[in-house]
Every structure is written in structure tokens, then in C-alpha cells.
gemmi code that builds the backbone of each chain (N, CA, C; Angstrom):
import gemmi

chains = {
    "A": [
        ("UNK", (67.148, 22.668, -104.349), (67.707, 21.316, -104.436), (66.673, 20.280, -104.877)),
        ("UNK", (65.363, 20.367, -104.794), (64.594, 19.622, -105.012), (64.032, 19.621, -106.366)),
        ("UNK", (64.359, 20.829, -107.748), (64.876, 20.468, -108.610), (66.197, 19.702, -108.857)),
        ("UNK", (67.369, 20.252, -108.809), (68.176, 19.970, -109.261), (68.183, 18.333, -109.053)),
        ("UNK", (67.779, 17.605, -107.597), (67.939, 16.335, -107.107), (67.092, 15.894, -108.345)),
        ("UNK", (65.816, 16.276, -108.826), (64.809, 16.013, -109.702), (65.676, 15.299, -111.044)),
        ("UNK", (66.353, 16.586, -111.322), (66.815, 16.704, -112.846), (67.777, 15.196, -112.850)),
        ("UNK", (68.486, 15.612, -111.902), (69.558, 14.092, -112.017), (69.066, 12.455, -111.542)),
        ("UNK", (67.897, 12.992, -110.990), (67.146, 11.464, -110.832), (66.250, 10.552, -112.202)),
        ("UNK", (66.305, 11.946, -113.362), (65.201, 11.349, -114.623), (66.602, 10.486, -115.542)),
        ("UNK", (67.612, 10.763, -115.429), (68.748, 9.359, -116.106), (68.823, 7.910, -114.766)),
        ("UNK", (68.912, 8.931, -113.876), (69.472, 7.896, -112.423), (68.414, 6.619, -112.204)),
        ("UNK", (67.120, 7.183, -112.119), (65.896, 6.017, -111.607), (66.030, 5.530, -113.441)),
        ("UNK", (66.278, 6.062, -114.579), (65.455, 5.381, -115.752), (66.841, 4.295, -115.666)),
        ("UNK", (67.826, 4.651, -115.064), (69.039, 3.397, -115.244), (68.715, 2.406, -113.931)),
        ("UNK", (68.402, 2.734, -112.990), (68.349, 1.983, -111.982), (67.435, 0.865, -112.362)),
        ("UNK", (66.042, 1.512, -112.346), (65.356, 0.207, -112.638), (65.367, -0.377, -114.141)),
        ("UNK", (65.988, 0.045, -114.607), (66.836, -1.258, -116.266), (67.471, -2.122, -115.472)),
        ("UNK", (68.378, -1.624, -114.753), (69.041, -2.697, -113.907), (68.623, -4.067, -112.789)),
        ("UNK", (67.230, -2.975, -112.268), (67.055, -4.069, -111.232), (66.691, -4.809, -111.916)),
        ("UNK", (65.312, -4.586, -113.536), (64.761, -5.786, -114.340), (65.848, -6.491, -114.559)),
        ("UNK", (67.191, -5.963, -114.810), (67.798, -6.998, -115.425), (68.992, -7.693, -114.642)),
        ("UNK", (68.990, -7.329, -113.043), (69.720, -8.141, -112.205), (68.843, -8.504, -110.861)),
        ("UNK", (68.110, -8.139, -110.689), (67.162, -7.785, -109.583), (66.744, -9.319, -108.945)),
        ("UNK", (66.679, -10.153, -110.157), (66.566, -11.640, -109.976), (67.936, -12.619, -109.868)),
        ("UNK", (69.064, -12.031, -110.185), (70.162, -12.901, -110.312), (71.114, -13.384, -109.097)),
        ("UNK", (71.756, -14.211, -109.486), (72.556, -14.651, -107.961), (73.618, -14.036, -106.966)),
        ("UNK", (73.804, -14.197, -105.648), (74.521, -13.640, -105.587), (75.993, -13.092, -106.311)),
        ("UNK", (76.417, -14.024, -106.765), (77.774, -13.775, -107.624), (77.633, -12.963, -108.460)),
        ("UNK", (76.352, -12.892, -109.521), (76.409, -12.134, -110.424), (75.771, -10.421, -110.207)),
        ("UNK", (74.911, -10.622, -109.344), (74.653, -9.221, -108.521), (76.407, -8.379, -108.081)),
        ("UNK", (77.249, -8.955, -107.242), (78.342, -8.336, -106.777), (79.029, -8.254, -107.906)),
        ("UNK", (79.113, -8.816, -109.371), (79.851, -8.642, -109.800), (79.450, -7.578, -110.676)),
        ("UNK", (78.327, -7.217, -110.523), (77.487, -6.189, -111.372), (78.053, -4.723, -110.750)),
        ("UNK", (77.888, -4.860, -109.607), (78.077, -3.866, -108.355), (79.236, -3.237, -108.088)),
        ("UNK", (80.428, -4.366, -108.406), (81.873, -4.067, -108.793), (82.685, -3.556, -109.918)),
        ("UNK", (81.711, -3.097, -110.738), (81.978, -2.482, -112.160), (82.086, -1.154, -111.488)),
        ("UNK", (83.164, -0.257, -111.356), (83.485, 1.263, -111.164), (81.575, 2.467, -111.348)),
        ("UNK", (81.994, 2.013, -112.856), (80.662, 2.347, -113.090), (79.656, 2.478, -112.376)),
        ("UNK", (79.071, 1.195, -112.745), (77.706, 1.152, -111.628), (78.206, 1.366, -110.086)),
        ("UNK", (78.827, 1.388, -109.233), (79.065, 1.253, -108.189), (79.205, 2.997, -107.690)),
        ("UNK", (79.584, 3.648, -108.805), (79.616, 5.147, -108.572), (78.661, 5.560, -109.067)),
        ("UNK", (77.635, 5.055, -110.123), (76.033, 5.401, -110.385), (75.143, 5.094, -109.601)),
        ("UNK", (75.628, 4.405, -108.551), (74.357, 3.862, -107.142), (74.853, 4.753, -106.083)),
        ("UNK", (76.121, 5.350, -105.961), (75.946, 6.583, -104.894), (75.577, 7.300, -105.526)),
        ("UNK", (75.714, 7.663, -106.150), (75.065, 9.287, -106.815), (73.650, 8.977, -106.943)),
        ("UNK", (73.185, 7.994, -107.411), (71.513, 7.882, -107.145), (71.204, 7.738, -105.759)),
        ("UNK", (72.012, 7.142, -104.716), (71.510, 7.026, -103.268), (71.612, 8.762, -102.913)),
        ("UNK", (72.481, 9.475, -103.292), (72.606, 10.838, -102.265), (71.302, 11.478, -103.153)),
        ("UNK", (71.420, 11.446, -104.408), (69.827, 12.027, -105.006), (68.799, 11.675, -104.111)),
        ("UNK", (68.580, 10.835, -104.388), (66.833, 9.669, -104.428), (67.030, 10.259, -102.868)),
        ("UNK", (67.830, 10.314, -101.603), (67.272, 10.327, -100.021), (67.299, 11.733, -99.846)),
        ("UNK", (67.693, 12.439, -100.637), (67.776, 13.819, -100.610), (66.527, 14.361, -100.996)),
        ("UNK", (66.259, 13.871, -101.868), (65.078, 14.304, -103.151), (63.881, 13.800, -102.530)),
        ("UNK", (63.695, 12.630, -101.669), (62.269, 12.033, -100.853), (61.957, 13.307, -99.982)),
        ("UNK", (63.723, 13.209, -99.127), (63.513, 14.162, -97.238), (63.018, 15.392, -97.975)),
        ("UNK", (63.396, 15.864, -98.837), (62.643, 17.653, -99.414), (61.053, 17.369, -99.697)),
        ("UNK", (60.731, 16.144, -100.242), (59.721, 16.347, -100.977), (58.855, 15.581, -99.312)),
        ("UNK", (59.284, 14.425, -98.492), (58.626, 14.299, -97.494), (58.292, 15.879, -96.443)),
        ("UNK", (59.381, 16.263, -96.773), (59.229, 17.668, -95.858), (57.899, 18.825, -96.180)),
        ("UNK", (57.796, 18.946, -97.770), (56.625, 19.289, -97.961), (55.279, 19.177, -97.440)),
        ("UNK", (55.347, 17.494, -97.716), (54.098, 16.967, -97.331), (53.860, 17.304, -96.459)),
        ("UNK", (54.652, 16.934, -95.406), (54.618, 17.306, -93.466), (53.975, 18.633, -93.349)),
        ("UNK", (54.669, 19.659, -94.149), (54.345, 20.744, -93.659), (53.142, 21.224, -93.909)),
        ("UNK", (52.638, 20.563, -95.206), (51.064, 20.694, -95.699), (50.117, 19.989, -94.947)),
        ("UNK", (50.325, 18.800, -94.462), (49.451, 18.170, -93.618), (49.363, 17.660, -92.560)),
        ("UNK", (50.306, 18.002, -91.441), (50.456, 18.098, -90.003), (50.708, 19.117, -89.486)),
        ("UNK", (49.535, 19.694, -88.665), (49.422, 21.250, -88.024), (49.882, 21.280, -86.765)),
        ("UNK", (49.854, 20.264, -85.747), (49.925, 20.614, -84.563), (51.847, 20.610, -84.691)),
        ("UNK", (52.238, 21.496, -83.841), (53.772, 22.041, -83.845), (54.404, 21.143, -83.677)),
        ("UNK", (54.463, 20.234, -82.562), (55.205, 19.653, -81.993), (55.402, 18.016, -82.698)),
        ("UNK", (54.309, 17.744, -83.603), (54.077, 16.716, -83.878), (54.800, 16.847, -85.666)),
        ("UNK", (54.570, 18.135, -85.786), (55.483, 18.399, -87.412), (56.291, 18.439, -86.938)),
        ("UNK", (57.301, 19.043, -86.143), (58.605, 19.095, -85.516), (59.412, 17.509, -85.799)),
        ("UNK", (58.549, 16.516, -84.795), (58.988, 15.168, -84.675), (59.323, 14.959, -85.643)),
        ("UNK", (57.672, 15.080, -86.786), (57.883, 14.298, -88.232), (59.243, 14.635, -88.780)),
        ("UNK", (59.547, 15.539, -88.724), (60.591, 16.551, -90.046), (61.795, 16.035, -89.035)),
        ("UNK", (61.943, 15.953, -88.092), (63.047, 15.721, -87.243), (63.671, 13.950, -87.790)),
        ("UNK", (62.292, 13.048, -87.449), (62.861, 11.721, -87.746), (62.887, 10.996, -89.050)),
        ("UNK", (62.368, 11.911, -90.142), (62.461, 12.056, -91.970), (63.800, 11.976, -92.092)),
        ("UNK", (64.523, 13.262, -91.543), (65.838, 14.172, -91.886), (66.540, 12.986, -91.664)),
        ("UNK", (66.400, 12.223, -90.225), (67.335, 11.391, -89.629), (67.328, 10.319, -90.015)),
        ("UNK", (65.942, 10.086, -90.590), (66.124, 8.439, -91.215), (66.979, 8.424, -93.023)),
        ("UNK", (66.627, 9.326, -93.306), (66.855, 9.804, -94.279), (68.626, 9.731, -94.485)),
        ("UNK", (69.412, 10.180, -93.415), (70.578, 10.078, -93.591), (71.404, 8.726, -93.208)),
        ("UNK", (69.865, 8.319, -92.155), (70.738, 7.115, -92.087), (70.753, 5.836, -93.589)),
        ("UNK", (69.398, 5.928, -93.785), (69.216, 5.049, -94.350), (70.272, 5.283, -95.802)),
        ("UNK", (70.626, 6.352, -96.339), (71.823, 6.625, -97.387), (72.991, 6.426, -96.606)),
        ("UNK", (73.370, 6.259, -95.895), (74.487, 6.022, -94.665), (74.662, 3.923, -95.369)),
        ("UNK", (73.745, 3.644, -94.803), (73.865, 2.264, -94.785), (73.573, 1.627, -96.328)),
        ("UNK", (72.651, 2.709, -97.265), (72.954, 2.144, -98.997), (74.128, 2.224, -99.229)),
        ("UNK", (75.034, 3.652, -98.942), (76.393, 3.673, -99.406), (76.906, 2.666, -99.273)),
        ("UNK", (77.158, 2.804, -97.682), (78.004, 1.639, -97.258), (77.939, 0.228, -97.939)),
        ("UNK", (76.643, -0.064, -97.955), (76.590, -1.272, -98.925), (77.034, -1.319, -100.243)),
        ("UNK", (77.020, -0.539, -100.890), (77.433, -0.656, -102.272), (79.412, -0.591, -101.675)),
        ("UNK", (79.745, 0.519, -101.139), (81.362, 0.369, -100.920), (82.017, -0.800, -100.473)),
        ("UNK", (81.302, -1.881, -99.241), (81.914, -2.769, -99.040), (81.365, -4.073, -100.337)),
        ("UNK", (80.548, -3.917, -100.991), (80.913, -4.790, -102.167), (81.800, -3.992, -103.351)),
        ("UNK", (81.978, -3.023, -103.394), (82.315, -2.520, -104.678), (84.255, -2.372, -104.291)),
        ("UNK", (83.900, -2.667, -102.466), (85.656, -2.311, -102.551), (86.548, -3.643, -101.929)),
        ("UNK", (84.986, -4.299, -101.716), (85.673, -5.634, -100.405), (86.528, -6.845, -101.518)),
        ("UNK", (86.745, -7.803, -100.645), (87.812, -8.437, -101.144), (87.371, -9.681, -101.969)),
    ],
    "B": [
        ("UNK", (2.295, 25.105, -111.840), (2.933, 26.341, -110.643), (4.354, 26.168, -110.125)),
        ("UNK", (4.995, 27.262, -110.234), (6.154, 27.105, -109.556), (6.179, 26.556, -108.129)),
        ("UNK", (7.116, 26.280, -107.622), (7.478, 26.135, -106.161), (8.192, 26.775, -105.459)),
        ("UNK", (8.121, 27.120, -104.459), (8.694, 28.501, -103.806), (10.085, 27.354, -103.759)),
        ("UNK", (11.119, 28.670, -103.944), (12.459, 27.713, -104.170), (12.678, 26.744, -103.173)),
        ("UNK", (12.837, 27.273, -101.847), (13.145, 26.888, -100.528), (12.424, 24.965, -100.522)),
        ("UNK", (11.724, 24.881, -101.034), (11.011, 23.501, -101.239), (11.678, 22.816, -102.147)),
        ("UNK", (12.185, 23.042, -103.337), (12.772, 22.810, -104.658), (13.806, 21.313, -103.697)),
        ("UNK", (13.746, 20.062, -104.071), (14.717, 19.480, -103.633), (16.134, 19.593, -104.761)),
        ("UNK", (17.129, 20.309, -104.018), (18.153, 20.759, -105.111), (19.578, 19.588, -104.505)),
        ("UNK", (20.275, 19.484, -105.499), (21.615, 18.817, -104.757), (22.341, 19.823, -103.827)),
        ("UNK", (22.866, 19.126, -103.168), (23.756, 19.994, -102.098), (24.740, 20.194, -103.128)),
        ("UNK", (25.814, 20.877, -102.215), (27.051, 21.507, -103.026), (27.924, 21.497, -101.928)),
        ("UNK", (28.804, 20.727, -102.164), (29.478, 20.387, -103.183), (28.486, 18.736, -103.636)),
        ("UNK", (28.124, 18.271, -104.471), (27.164, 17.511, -104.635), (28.315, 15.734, -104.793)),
        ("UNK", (28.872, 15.460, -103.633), (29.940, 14.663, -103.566), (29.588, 13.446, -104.247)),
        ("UNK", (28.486, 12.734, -104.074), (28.150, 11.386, -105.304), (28.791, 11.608, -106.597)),
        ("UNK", (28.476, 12.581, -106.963), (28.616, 12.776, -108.424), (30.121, 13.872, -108.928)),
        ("UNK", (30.473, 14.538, -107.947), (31.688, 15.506, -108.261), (32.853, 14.425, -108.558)),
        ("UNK", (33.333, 15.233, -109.460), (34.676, 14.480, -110.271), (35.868, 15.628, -109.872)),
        ("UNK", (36.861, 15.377, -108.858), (38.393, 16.059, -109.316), (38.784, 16.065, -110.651)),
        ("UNK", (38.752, 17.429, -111.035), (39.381, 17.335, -112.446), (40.466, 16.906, -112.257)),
        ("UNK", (40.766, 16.104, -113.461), (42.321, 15.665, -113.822), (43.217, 16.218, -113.629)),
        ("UNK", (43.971, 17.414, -113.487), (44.815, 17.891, -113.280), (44.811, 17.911, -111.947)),
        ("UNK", (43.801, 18.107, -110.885), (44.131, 17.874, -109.509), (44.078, 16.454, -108.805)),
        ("UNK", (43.504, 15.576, -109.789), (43.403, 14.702, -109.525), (45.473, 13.691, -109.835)),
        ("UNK", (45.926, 14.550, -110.749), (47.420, 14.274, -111.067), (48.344, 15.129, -110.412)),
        ("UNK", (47.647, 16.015, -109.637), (48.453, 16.534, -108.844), (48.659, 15.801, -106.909)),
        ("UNK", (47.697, 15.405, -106.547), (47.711, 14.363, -105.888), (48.513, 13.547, -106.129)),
        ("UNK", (48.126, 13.059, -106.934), (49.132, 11.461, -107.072), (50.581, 11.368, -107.469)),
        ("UNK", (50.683, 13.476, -107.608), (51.964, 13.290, -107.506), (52.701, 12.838, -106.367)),
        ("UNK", (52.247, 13.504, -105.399), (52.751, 13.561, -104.169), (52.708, 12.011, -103.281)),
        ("UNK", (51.082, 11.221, -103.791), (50.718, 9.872, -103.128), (52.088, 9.001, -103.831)),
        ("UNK", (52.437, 8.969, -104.836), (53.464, 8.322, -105.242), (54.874, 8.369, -104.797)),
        ("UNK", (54.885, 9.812, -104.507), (56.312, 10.523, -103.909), (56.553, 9.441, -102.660)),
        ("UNK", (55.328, 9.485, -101.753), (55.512, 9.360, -100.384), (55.606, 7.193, -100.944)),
        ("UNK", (54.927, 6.823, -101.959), (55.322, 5.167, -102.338), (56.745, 5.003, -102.220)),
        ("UNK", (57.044, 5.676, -102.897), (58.570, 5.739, -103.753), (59.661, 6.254, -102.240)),
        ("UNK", (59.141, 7.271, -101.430), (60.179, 7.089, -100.187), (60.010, 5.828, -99.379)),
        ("UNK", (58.927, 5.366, -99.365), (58.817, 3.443, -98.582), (59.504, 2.829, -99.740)),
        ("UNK", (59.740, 3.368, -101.065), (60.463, 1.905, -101.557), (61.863, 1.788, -101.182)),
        ("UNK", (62.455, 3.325, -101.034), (63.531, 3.539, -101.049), (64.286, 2.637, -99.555)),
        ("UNK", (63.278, 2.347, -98.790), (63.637, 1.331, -97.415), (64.003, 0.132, -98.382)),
        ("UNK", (63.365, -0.353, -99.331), (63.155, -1.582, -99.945), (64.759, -2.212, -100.954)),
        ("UNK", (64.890, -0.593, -101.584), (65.871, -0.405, -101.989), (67.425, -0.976, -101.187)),
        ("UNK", (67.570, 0.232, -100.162), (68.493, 0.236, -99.066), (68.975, -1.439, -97.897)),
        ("UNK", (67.505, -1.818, -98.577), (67.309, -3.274, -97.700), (68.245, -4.352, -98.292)),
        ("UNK", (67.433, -4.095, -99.871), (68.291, -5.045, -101.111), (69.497, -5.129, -100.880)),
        ("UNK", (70.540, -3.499, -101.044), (71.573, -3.173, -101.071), (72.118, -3.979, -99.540)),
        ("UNK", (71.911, -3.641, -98.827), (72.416, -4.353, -97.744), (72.487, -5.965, -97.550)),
        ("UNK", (71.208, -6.322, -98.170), (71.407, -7.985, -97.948), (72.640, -7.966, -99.089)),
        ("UNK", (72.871, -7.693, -99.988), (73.808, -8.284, -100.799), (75.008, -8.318, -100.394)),
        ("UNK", (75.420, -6.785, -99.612), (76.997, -6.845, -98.860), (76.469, -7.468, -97.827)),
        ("UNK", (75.657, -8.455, -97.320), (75.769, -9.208, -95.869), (75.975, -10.393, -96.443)),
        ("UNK", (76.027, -11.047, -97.921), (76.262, -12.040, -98.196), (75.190, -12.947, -98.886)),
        ("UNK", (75.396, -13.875, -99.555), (74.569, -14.770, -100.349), (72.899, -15.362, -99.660)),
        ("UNK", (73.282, -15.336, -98.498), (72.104, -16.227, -97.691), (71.240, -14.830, -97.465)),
        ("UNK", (71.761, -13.870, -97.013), (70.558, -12.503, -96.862), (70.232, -12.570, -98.307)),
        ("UNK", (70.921, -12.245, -99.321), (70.112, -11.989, -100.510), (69.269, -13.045, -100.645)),
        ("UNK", (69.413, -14.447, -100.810), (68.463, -15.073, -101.263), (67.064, -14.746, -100.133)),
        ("UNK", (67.368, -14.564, -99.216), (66.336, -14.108, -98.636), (65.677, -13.006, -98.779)),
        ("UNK", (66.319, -11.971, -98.874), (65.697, -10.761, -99.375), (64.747, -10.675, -101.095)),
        ("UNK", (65.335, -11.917, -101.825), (64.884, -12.161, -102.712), (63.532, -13.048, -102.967)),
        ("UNK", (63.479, -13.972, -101.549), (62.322, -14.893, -101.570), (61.152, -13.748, -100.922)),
        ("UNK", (60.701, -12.759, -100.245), (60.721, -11.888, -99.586), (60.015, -11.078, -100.552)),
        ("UNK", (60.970, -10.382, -101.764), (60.542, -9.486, -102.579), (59.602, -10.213, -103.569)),
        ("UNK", (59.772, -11.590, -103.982), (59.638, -12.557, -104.620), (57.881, -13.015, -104.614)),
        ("UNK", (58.058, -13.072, -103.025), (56.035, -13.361, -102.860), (55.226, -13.018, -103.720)),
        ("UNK", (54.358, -13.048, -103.759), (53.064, -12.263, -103.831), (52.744, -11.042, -103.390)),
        ("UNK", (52.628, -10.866, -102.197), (52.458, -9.430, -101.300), (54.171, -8.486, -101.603)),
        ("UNK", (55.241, -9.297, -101.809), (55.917, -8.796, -102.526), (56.346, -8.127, -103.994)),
        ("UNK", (55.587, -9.006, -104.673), (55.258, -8.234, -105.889), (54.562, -7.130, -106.171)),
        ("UNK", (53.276, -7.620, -105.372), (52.069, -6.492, -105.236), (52.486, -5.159, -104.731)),
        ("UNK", (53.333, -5.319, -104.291), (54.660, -4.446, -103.794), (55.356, -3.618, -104.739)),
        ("UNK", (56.080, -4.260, -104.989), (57.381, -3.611, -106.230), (56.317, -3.360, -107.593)),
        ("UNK", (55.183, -4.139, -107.714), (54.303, -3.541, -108.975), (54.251, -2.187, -108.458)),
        ("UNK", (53.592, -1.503, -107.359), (53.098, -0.429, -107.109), (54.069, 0.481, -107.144)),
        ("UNK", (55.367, -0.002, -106.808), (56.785, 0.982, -106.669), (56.724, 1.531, -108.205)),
        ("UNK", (56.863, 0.333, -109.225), (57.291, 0.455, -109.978), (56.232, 1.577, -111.102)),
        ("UNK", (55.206, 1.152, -110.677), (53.903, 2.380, -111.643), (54.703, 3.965, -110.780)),
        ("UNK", (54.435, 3.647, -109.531), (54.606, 4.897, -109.095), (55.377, 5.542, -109.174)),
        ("UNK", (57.113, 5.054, -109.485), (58.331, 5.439, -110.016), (57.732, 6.075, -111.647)),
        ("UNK", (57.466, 5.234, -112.431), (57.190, 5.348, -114.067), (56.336, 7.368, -113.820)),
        ("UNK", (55.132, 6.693, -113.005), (54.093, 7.930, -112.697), (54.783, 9.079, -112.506)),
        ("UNK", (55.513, 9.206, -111.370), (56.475, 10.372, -110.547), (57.685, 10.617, -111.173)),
        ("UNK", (58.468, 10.032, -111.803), (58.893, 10.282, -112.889), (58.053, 10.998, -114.234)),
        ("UNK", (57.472, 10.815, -114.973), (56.546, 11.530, -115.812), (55.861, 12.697, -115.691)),
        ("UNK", (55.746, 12.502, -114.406), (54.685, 13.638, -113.869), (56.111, 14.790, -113.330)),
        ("UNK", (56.813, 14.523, -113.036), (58.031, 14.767, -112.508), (58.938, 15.799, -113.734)),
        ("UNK", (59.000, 15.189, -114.916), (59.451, 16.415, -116.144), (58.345, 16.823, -116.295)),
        ("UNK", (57.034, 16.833, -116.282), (56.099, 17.719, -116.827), (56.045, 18.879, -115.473)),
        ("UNK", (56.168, 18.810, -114.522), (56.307, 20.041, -113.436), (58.256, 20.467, -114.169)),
        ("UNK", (58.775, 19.954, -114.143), (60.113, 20.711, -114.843), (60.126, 21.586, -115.910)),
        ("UNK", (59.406, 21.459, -116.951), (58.912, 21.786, -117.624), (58.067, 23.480, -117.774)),
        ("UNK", (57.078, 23.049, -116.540), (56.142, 24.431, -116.182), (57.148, 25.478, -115.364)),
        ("UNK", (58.336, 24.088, -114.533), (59.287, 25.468, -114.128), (59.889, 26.494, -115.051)),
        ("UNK", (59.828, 25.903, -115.865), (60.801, 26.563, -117.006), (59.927, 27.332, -118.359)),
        ("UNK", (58.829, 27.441, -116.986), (57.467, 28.681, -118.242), (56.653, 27.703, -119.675)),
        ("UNK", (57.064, 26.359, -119.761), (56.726, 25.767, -120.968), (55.492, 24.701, -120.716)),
        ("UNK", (54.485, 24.857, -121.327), (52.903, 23.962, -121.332), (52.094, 24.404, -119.913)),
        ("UNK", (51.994, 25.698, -119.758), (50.768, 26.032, -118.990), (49.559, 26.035, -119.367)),
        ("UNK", (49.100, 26.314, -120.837), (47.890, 26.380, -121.394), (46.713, 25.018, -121.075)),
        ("UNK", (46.035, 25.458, -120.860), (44.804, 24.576, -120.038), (45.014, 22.837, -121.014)),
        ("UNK", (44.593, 23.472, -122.285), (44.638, 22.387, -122.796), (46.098, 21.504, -123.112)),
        ("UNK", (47.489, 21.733, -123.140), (48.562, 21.369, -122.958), (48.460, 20.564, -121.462)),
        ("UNK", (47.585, 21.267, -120.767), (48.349, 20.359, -119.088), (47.407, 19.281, -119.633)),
        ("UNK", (46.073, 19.403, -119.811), (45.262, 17.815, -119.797), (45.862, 16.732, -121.049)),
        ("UNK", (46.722, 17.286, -121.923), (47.307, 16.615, -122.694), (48.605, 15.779, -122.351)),
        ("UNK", (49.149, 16.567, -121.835), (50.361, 15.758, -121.260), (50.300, 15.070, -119.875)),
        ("UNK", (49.054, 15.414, -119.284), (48.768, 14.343, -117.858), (47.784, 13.442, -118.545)),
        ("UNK", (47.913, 13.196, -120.020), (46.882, 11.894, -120.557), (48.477, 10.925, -120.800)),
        ("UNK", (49.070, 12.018, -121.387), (50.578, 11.357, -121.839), (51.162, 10.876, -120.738)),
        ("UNK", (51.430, 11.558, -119.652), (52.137, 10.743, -118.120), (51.437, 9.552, -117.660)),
        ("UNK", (49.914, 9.508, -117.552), (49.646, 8.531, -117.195), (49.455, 7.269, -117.904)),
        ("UNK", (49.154, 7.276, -119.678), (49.430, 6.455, -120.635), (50.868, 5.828, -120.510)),
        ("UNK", (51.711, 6.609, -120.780), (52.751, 6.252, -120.795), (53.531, 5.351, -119.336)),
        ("UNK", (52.949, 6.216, -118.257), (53.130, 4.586, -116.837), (52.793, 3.437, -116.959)),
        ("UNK", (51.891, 3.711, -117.445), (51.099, 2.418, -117.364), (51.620, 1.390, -118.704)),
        ("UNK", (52.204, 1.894, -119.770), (52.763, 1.057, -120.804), (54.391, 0.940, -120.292)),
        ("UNK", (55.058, 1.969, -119.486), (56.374, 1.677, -119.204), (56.576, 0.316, -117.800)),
        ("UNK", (55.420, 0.551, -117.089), (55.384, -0.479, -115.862), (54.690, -1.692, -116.450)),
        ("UNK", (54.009, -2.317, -117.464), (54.088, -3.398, -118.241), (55.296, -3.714, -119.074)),
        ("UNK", (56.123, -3.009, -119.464), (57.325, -3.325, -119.981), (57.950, -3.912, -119.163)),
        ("UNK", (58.423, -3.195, -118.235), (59.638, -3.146, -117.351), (59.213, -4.553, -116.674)),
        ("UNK", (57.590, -5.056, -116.430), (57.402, -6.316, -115.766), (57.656, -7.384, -116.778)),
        ("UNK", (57.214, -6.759, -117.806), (57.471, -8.135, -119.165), (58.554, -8.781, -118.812)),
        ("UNK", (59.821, -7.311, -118.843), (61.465, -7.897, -119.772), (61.755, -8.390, -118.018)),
        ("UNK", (61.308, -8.097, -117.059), (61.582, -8.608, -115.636), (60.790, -10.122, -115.878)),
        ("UNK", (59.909, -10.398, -116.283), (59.970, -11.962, -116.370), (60.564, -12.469, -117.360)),
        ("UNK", (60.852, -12.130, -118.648), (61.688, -12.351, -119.705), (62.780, -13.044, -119.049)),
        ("UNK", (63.400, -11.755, -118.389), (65.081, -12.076, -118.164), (65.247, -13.070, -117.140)),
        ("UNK", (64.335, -13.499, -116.407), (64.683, -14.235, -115.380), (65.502, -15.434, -115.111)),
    ],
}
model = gemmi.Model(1)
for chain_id, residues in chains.items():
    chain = gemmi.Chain(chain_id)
    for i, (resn, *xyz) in enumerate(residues, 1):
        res = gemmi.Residue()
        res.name, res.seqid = resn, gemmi.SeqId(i, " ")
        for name, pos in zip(("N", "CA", "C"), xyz):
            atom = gemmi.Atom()
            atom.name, atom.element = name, gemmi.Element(name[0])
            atom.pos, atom.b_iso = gemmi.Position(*pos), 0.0
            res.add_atom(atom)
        chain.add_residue(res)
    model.add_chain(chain)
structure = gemmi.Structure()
structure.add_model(model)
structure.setup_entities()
């Protein structure tokens, strides 16, 4: 997975940040209305489930290469995994309640 | 006259003043130092996204915020390190797929990944003050 997350992140991040240069500064109105295009709004989940997927594998590496004592890699890999889902938990969500709210 | 070796003042070894990581391990590092940038940006990311569905007053805040100084100094570093880890990122895709192992191919294309960050993260800041 940590290819495949790879492969679909080299269109995903080269569109994302075109975007942020080119909304990253703008107002609220025009940010949500950016966000509410089908489009983009289904190109920012699919980059959120990549990009937190594609960190927790590649954070998981690290961990395992450079924290020896058991219990303390355990933690690490334990609260990665978990932040990891949360924090795509709460991007989604953000993009759905602008992309679906009223 | 010679000197019995044992006297000889020789550099130690690994002789650290002067040792250079070759480039390729030295880009293999920074694959990973960037990886771990790029999962702190992704908080930064997730943050954005949220002030915007909380409404106009979080974003502008999240925007004065990203906006600083220490904020920039910020999103500059995201942004090399995205360009970097990205680049560096198809050139390991690449070796998965059996293509540019030859010694001189890797130092060529980790001249190309890191040239090329460094001209894509001056762009991307240009047309980001451009568009403003």
C-alpha cells in the first residue's frame, strides 16, 4: 500500500498544492465555493485517505527503525495509527460539511 | 628515518571533520526527514480544512496564523519538502520497477530531484505571491 498510496499521491499533492497557491489566500466565500465543486471536493477525499494512509505506513517505518525499546515502539505505532485516522476522520468531515452543507 | 608507525599521528577513522555522506545517502535521509515534515504538515492541512467548515472567522484566523512569519517559515519548509519527497518519491518508484540503478544514473537523478525542488518551491512561492 505504500506504493500504490505513493503512485496516486504524485497527481494528488501536484494538484493540491496548485490549489492551495491559488486559493490558499482567498476568502472565505471563495474557498467554499472552490470546495463545493463535485470535483475538487471528491479530489480532497481521495487525497485525505492517500496522504494519512501513506504518512501512518511510512511513519511506521521510521518507528520501527528507530525506537528499540518494545513498549515505547508499541505506544508510538499505536498513537500514529490513531491519530492518523482521526485526523482523516475530521479532514473528511470537513470537506463533506462544506461540500454538502447548506 | 622512518617512524615506527604506532607514533605516525594518523586521522582517526571514521575521520568525522572531514567525512562527507555521499549523496545518495545523504538523499536517502532526507527522504524520510521530509516524510516525517510532510506528516506535521498534514496536521496543518486538516487544521485549514476544518477552520473553513467552522466558518469565516476560524479561517481568517487560521489564515493570519499561517500568514506570520514563523508561519511561512513553516509552509516554505512543507512546501520544499513536499516538491523534495515527491521527486525523490518517483525516483524510488522507478528503482521499484528495476529502472536507474547504475551508480552513475542514481547521482544523476538525485542532482535532478534536488534541482528541480528547489526551482519547483520558488515557483509555487512566486505564483503564491502573484495570485494574492
Amino acid at each position: 500500500m505504500q506504493r500504490i498510496t505513493a503512485i496516486a499521491l504524485v497527481p494528488l499533492t501536484v494538484w493540491l498544492v496548485a490549489s492551495l497557491v491559488a486559493v490558499g489566500a482567498a476568502d472565505h466565500a471563495r474557498t467554499v465555493d472552490w470546495i463545493r465543486s463535485p470535483a475538487v471536493a471528491i479530489a480532497l477525499l481521495l487525497t485525505i485517505a492517500a496522504l494519512f494512509h501513506h504518512a501512518q505506513l511510512g511513519l511506521q517505518v521510521v518507528i520501527e527503525d528507530y525506537v528499540h525499546p518494545e513498549g515505547a515502539k508499541l505506544a508510538a505505532l499505536i498513537a500514529t495509527k490513531l491519530l492518523a485516522v482521526a485526523l482523516a476522520t475530521i479532514a473528511a468531515f470537513s470537506v463533506l460539511k462544506v461540500a454538502l452543507g447548506s | 628515518m622512518r617512524q615506527p608507525i604506532m607514533d605516525r599521528t594518523r586521522p582517526l577513522s571514521p575521520h568525522l571533520q572531514v567525512y562527507r555522506l555521499p549523496l545518495p545517502a545523504l538523499l536517502s535521509i532526507s527522504h524520510r526527514a521530509t516524510g516525517v515534515v510532510l506528516a506535521a504538515g498534514s496536521l496543518l492541512f486538516t487544521y485549514w480544512l476544518a477552520a473553513v467548515a467552522a466558518g469565516p472567522e476560524a479561517l481568517a484566523h487560521a489564515q493570519a496564523l499561517l500568514g506570520s512569519i514563523p508561519g511561512r517559515v513553516l509552509l516554505f519548509a512543507i512546501t520544499f519538502s513536499l516538491f523534495y519527497h515527491l521527486g525523490n518519491g518517483i525516483r524510488h518508484l522507478f528503482w521499484d520497477a528495476g529502472i536507474g540503478f547504475e551508480l552513475s544514473t542514481v547521482h544523476k537523478s538525485g542532482i535532478v530531484v534536488v534541482v528541480a525542488s528547489v526551482i519547483l518551491t520558488g515557483v509555487a512561492w512566486a505564483l503564491g505571491y502573484v495570485m494574492r
